[in-house]
C-alpha positions in Angstrom: 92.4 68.4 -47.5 91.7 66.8 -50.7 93.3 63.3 -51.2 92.5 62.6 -47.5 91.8 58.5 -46.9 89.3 58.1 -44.0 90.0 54.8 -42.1 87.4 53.7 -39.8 88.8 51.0 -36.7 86.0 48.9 -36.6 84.4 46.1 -34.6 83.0 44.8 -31.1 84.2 45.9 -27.4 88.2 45.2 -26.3 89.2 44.2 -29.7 92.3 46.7 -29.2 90.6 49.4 -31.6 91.9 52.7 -29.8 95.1 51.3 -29.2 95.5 50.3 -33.2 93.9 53.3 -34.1 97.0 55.6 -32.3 99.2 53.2 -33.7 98.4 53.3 -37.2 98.3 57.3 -37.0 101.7 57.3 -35.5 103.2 54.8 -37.9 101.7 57.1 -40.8 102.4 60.3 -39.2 99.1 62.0 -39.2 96.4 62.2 -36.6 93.3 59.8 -35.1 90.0 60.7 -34.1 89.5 59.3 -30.1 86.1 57.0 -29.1 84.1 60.3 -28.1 81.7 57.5 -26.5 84.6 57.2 -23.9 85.1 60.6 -23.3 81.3 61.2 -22.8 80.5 58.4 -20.7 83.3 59.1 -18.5 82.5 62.3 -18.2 78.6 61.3 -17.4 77.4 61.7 -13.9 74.5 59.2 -14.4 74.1 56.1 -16.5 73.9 56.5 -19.4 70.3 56.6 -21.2 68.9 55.6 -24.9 68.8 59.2 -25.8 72.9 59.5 -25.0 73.4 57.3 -28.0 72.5 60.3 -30.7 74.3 63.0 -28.4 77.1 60.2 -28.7 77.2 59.8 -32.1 77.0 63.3 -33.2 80.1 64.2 -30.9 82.1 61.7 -32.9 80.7 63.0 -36.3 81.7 66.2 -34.5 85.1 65.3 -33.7 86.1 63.2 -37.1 85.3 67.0 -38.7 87.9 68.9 -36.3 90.8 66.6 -36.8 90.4 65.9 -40.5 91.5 69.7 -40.8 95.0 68.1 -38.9 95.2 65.1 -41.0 97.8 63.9 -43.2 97.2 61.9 -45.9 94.9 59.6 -43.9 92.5 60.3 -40.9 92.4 57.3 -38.7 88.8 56.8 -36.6 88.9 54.8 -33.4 85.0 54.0 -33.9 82.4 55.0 -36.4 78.4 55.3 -36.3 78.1 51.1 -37.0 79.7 50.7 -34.0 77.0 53.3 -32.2 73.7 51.4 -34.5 75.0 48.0 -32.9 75.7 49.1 -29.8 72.0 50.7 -29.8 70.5 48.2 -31.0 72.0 45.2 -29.1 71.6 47.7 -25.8 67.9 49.0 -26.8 66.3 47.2 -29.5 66.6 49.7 -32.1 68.7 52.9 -33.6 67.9 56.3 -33.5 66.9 57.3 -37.6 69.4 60.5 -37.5 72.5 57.8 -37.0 71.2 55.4 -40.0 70.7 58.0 -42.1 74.6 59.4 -41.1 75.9 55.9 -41.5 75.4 56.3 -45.2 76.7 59.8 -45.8 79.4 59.8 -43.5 81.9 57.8 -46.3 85.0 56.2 -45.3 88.0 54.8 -47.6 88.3 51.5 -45.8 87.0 49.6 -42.7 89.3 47.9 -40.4 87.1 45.4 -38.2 89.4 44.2 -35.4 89.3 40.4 -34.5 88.5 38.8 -31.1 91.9 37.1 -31.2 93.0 39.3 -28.4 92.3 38.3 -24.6 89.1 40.5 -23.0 90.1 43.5 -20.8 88.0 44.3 -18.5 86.8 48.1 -18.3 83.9 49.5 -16.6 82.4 51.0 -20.2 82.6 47.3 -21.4 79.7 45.4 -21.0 79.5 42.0 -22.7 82.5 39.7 -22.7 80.3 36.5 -23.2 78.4 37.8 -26.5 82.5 38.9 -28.3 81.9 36.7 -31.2 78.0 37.5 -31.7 79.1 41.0 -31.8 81.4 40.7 -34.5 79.3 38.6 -36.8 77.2 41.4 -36.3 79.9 43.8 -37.5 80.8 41.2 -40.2 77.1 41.2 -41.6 76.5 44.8 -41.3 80.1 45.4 -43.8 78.9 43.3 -45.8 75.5 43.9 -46.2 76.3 47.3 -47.1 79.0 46.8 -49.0 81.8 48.6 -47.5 85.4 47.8 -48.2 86.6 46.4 -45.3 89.6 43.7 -43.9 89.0 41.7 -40.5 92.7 42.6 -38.6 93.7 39.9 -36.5 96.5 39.3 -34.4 98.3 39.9 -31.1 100.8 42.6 -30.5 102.9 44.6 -33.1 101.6 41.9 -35.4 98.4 43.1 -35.3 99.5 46.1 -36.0 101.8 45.1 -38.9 98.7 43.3 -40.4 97.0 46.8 -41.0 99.7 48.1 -42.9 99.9 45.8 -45.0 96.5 45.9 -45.5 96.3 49.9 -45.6 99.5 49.9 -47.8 98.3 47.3 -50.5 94.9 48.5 -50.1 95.4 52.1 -50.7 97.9 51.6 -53.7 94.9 49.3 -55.2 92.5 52.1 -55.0 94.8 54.9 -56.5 95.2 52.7 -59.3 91.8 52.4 -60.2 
């Protein structure tokens, strides 16, 4: 669908991403792409290995393709391939080439990066509540570095929430201005 306004939910482990991500899609009547990360690694009968990253960030590449054909107006992505080159290379040391080269051709509209203001839940796919806010300066840097448009969403509860629409709403009617 032409028109379509890619939305990537943003930012470090338990910052309420997937949760915001349904949210958004419900308040705007369309659809969101799910954390394939979580899908896989549940699904995983081992650890999971360096080499799961790529298979990992292909299936979400994968999966933002399928439901864009079901989106209205916007396509809202719980997670994007910074999230999968930080997690690599915070995890490993360094990021498989294919993902940094996908980074920059996989374009989005607007980056939501979700704030630490929200308590830490505990999960067994999470695995660094002590390093929260180097993780998000790491996500602040990388949006930044690269110039991406992108708003830090804080909050707790339905204000969170209210926080990205304004931001999509004012946002958006900016951009189809210009």
């Amino acid at each position: 669908m032409s028109g379509l306004k890619k939305i990537a939910i943003t930012g470090p482990e338990s910052t309420g991403k997937s949760i915001l991500s349904e949210q958004l899609a419900q308040h705007y009547k369309t659809v969101w792409v799910k954390e394939f990360a979580r899908y896989y690694i549940d699904n995983l009968r081992r650890p999971y290995r360096k080499e799961d990253i790529l298979i990992i960030a292909k299936g979400q590449i994968r999966a933002e393709k399928m439901k864009s054909a079901e989106a209205v107006k916007f396509l809202f992505c719980d997670t994007e391939l910074i999230v999968t080159k930080i997690w690599s290379e915070v995890k490993y040391g360094s990021c498989d080439p294919w993902i940094l080269k996908k980074i920059d051709q996989n374009i989005y509209d607007l980056f939501l990066l979700c704030n630490i203001d929200i308590p830490w839940m505990d999960d067994p796919q999470r695995e660094h509540p002590e390093m929260r806010e180097h993780l998000f300066d790491l996500y602040y840097q990388e949006l930044t570095r690269r110039n991406l448009p992108f708003f830090v969403i804080s909050g707790t509860g339905n204000d969170r929430l209210k926080n990205a629409i304004t931001v999509i709403d004012e946002f958006m009617v900016k951009s189809f201005k210009e």
